[in-house]
N, C-alpha and C positions, 0 to 999 in steps of 0.2 A: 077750292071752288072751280066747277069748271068754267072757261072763259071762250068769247067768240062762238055762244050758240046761233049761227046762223043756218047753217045747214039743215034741214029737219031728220030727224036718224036717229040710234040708238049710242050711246057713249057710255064706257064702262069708267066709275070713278072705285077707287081704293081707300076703305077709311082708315086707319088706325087706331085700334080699340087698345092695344096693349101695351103698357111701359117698356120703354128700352130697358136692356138688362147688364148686369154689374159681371163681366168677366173676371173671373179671381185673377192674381198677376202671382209669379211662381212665388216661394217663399225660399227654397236653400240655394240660391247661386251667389257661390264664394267668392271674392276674388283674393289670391294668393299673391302676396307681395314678395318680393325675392331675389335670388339671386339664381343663376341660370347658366348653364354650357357653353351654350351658343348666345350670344346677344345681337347680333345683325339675321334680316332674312336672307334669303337665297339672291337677292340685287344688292347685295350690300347696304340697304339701308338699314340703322337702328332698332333692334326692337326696344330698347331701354325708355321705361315710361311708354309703351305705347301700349295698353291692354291688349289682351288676342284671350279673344273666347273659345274656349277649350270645350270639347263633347266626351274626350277619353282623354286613357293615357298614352295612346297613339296618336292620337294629337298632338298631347304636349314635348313626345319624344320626338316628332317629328318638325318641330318647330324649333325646341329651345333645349332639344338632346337629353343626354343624361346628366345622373347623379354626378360629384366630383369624386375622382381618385381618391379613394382612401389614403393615406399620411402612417405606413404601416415603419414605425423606426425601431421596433426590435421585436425578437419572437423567442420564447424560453422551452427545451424540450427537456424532457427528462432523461436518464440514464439511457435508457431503450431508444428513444427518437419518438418519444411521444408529445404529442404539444401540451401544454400545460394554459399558457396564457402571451398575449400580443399586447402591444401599444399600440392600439389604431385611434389614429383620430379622423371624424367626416365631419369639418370646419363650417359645412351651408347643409340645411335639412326641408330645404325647399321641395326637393325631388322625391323626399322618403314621405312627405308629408301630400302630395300628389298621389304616391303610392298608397299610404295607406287611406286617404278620402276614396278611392275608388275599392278600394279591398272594403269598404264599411258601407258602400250601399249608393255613392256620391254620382252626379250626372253631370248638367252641364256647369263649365264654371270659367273666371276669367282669370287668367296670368298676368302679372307686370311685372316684367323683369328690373331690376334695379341694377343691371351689370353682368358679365360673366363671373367665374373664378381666378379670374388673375390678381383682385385685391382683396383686400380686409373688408368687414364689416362696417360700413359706416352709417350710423343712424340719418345724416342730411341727405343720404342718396333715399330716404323713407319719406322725408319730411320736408324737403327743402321747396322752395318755389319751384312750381311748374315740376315738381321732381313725384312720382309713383302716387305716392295717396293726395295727390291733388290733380293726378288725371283722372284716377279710378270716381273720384269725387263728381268729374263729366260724364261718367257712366253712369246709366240710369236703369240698367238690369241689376244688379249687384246687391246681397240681401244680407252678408255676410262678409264681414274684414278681419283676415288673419297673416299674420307675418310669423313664421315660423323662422327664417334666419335671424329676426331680432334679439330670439330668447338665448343665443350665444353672448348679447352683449352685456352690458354690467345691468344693475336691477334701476337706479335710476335714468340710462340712456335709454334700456326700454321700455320705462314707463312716460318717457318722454315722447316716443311713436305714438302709446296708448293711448294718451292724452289726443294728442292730433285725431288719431283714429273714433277717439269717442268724442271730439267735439264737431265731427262731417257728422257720425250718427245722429246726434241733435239737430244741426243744423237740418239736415235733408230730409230724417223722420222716416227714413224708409230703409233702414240697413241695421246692422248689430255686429258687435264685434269681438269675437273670440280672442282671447285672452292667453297667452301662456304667462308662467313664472321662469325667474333663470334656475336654471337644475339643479342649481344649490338651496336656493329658497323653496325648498320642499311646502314648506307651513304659510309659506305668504309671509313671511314679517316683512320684508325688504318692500314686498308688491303693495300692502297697503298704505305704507308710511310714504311710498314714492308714487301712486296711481291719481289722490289730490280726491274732490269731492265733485266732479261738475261732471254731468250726463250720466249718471252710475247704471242708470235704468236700460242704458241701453248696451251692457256690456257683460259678459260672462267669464271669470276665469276656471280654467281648471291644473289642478295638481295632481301625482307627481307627473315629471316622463314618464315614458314608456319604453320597455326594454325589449326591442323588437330584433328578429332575426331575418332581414332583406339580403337578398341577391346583391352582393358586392362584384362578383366576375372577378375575382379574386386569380392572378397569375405573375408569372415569372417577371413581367415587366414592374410590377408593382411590388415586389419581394426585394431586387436587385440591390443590392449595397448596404441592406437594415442588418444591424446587428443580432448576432443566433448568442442566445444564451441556456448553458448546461446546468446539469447541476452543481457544478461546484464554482459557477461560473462562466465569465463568454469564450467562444467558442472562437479560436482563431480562425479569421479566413473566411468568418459566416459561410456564405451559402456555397461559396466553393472549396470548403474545407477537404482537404484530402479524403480524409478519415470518413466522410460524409457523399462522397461524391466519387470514388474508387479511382481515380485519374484515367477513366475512360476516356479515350480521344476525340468518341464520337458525341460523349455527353458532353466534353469541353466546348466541342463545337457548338453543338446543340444551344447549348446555353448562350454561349456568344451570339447565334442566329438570332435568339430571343433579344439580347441587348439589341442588336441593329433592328428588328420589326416593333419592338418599342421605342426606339427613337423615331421614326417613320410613323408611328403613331401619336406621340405625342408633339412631333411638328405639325402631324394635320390636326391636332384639335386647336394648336395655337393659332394657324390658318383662318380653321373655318370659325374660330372666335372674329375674326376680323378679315372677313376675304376680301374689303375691297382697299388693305394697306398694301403698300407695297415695298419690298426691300427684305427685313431679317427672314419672315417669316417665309415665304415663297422658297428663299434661299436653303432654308434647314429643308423645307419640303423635298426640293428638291434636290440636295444633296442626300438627303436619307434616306430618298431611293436608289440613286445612282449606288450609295455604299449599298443596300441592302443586296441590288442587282449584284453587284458585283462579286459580294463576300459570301453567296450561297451557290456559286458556281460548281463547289466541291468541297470536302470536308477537309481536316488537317492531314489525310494520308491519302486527298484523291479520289476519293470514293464519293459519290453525287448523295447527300446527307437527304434524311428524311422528308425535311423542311420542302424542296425544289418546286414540286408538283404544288402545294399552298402559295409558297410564292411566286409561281407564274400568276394563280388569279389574283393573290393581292396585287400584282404590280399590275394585270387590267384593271382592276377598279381603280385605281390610281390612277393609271392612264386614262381611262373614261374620264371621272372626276379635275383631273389636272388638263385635258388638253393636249398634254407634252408626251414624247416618244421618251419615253424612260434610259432608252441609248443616246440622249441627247440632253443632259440637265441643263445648258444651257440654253433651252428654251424655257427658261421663267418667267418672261413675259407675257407668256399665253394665260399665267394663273390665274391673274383678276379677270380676266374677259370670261371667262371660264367660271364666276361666281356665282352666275343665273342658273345653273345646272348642281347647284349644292342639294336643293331637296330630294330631287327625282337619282340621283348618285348616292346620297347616304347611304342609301340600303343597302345596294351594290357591296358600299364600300366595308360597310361593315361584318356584311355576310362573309365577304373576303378575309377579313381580319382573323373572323372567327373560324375559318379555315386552316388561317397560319396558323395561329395557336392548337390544330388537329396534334398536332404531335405530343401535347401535351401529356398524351397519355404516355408517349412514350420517357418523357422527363418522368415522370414519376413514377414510372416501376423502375424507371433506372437508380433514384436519386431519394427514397423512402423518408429520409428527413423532409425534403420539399414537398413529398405530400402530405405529410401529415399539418406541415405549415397551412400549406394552402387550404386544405378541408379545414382544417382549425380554423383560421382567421374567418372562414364563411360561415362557418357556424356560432362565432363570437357574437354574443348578443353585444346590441348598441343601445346606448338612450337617445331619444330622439322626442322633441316639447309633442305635447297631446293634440294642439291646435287640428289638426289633419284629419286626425282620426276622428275627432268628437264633432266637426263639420259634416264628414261621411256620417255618421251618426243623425245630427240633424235632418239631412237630407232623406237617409232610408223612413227613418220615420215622421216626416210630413208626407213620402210617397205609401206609405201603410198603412198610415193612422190615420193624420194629417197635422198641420202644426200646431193646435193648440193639445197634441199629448204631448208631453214632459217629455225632451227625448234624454232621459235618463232610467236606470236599470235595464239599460239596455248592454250587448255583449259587444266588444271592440274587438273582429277579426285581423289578422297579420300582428296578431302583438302578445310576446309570453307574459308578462306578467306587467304590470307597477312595477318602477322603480326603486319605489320605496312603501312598506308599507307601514299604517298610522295604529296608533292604539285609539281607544276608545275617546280618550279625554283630548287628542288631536284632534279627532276627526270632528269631536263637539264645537271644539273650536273655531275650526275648519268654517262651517256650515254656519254657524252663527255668529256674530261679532259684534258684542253689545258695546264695544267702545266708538264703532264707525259703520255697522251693520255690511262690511266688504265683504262677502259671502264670497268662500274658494268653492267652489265644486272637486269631491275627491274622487278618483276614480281607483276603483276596488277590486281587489281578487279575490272567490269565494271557492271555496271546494265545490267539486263537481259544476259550478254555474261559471266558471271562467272568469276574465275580466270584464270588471261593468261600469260603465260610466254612473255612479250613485252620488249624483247632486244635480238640484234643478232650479237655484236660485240666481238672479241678477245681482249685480257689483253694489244694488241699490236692495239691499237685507231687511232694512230696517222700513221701506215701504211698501203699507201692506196691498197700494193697487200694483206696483210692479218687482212686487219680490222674487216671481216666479219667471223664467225663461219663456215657457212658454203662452205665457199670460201677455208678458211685454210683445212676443214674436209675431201673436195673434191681434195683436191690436194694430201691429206694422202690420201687419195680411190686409185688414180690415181697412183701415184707413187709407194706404194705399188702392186697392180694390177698388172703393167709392170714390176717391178723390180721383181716377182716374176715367172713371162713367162718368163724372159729375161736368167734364169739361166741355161735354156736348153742348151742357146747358149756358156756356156762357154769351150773352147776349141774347138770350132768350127775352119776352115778354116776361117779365118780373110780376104776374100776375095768377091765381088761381089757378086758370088749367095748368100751367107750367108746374106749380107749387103740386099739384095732384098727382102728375107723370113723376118725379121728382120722387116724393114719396113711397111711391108706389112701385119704384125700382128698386129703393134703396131696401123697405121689407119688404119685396119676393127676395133679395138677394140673401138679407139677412134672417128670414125662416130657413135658405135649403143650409146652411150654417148652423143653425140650431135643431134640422133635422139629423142634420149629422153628426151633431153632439158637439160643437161647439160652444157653443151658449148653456147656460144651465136654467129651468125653467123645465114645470111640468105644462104650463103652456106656453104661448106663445106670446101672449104680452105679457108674462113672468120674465122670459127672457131678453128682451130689446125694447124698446119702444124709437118712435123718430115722428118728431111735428116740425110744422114747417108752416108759418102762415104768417097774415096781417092777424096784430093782437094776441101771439101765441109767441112765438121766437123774432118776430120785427113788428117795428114803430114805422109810422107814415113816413119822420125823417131816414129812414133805412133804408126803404123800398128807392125815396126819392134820390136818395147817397148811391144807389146803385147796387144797395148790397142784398142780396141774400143768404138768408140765414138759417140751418138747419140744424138742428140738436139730435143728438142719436146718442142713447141709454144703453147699456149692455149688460151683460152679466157672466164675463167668463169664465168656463170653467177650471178650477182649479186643481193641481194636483194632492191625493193624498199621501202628503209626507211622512205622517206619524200615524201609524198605525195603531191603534191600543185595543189590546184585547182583555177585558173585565170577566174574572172569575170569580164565580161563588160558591160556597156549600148550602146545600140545605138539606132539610132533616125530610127521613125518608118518609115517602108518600105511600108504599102500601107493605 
């Protein structure tokens, strides 16, 4: 109402004829729980438990680094020097599971590192007070919880995450949680007997790994000391076997260069895991430059070796990065002060690195066994848990379709095959489970259609309102969506007009859902219905308790699982 008409004039008042409107809230933002490279930022503070929302994978490289060093302890060639097969092991799959959510379609998402790579697996650094999934639990974007380093642990330590993880998803009612099995439990036995029965509705697993072929950076520093084995057995001397390596002086060197630029790299990753300690680390830094400087001055006969020209820039980015005149290691002191210059230096530094290693070509037309190593071990597939991929998967198709399509028979990119695959009376199995209704989702490889994620059911099988992924996903959409309009209205007059705006937001919001094929219904009150009133959903003691009360009806659409096609004969018509 207008107020203080004293004046006499013209006054323009604004009515409000139309209900406020129900903004959707996103549906696929992960958060990845993990382990990570780097665990402090560029000030030396922690990032451990602190989430950081991630838009790419330039993001995440640039925050929390790379993947970890492959674990490569021995490599087998044949007669000729052809490789045959390696022992690599990659311990945390945090990074490949990053890699592959954005290779499937994935946008924004958030990280919490649970530590660097300097130790083991521990499920309390997942679970503990105040420890990752009870920060991510204060985060209130977050739609999706996945731990891909977990599924390295045994099947009861990880389904003791699980549990944690799906009893936030009940309690908060706004998130779901992606599921791996350990990669020996192909079938689920271990996951179901150890996963328990409370929140099932809100959780999805899938089976097998996935056998994928990622960018390892696969070189001489990561080779150095692993056992070569022939065929008749190992090969003395590995990689600097005579017979393997011609006792060129310049290759000797060479190789040696490579051992000093790998230890100068592997002090700065221990570094900048912790740039604001002080003492071992700083120390190795900066003696493994001072040796690097020193020991590429000339080759074993005098001659200024390939390497020179690389490592002048690696030793500026190092100097950039460190602070310190590289003719002078005993300025160590400068390193920590020099922490706050870690992000805007990575690059530098690494562009540099990848420089030193320029020669590499030349190792390997010298050294024919080392490359057939080195391309070997890069093209060695790995397994690595599905959680990642089948996120990136959610994500593309709620930005395609939207989230109430199944995101299943769809094709998982950056991945050759299943790790293993199921016969018919597994996969029955798999999908159904009439003793605990734990439904695994399998994911499948078909001639000419690739790999498909083909299963669409929740951990809860045997319920028929939340059996489906994305039935349960869309009900989180929905609920959240309204629940977060709704808050406009609190303290509102608890009376009619209220009760009418109310309504009236909630079906406009819930028709352009069911225009868009959310809801199923050939009309519109087939598909939802929502009342709200005195003598409809409240009692006079309700209104007077303070409460209001709305009921809202749905009808989500469901996917078709089983297809049948009914053939008949009949006798001819003319």
């Amino acid at each position: 109402m207008l107020a203080n008409l004293r004046v006499p004039g013209v006054y323009v008042q604004e009515i409000r004829t139309l209900p406020p409107s129900v903004a959707a809230v996103p549906t696929a933002i992960p958060a990845f729980i993990g382990y990570t490279e780097i665990s402090t930022d560029g000030f030396g503070e922690s990032l451990v438990d602190r989430p950081q929302r991630i838009e790419s994978q330039k993001d995440y490289e640039a925050i929390f680094g790379y993947g970890p060093r492959p674990t490569i302890t021995s490599a087998t060639l044949d007669a000729n020097n052809n490789f045959i097969t390696a022992d690599v092991n990659i311990p945390f799959h945090l990074y490949d599971a990053i890699r592959l959510f954005y290779a499937n379609g994935g946008g924004e998402c958030f990280v919490c590192s649970t530590g660097n790579y300097a130790g083991g697996i521990d499920p309390a650094d997942f679970t503990g007070a105040g420890r990752a999934l009870a920060q991510i639990a204060l985060v209130d974007e977050p739609t999706l919880l996945l731990f891909p380093d977990a599924a390295a642990l045994t099947a009861a330590e990880l389904a003791g995450i699980q549990q944690v993880a799906l009893a936030q998803c009940g309690a908060l009612q706004d998130r779901f949680t992606v599921c791996d099995c350990v990669e020996t439990d192909t079938l689920g036995t271990n996951f179901r007997d150890e996963i328990g029965t409370n929140n099932l509705k809100y959780g999805a697993a899938y089976t097998p790994w996935l056998s994928v072929r990622l960018e390892r950076g696969i070189n001489y520093g990561m080779l150095r000391g692993m056992a070569l084995n022939g065929p008749t057995g190992p090969i003395a001397g590995g990689l600097t076997n005579a017979g393997l390596q011609n006792n060129d002086a310049n290759v000797v060197n060479l190789l040696a260069r490579y051992d000093l630029i790998d230890d100068v790299d592997s002090a700065y990753r221990d570094f900048r895991a912790d740039p604001a300690g002080v003492g071992a680390d700083e120390t190795a830094l900066t003696t493994a430059i001072s040796d690097l400087h020193d020991a590429t001055d000339a080759d074993a006969d005098g001659t200024p070796v390939t390497v020179t020209t690389p490592r002048d820039a690696f030793l500026a980015a190092l100097t950039a990065y460190t602070g310190i005149d590289d003719t002078d290691p005993a300025q160590a002191a400068g390193i920590p002060a020099a922490s706050g210059r870690l992000s805007e230096t990575h690059a530098a530094y690494r562009t540099a690195l990848e420089a030193a290693y320029q020669p590499e070509a030349n190792l390997r037309n010298l050294f024919p066994a080392y490359r057939a190593i080195a391309d070997g071990i890069n093209n060695l597939p790995q397994a690595t848990p599905p959680s990642g991929a089948v996120t990136g998967i959610y994500a593309r198709t709620d930005a395609q379709r939207g989230v109430w399509k199944a995101p299943a028979n769809e094709s998982l990119n950056g991945v050759l095959a299943p790790a293993v695959r199921f016969t018919t009376a597994q996969l029955g199995n798999l999908n159904i489970h009439p003793a605990g209704g734990k439904s695994i989702n399998a994911i499948r490889s078909f001639t000419g259609r690739g790999t498909l994620v083909y299963g669409a059911r929740t951990l809860a099988g045997n319920d028929s309102e939340n059996r489906y992924v994305n039935v349960r996903r869309l009900l989180i959409f929905l609920e959240e969506s309204i629940k977060k309009a709704a808050e406009q209205f609190v303290f509102e007059p608890n009376d009619a007009n209220t009760w009418i705006r109310v309504r009236g937001m909630i079906e406009n919001f819930l028709e352009l859902q069911w225009r868009a094929g959310a809801l199923q219904g050939a009309r519109v009150r087939d598909a939802y219905r929502v009342a709200i009133g005195l003598g409809t959903t409240m009692t006079a003691d309700d209104v007077t308790s303070g409460r209001m009360i709305i009921e809202i009806s749905l009808a989500p659409v469901r996917p078709a699982e089983f297809i049948i096609l009914r053939f008949s004969q009949q006798q001819a018509q003319s």
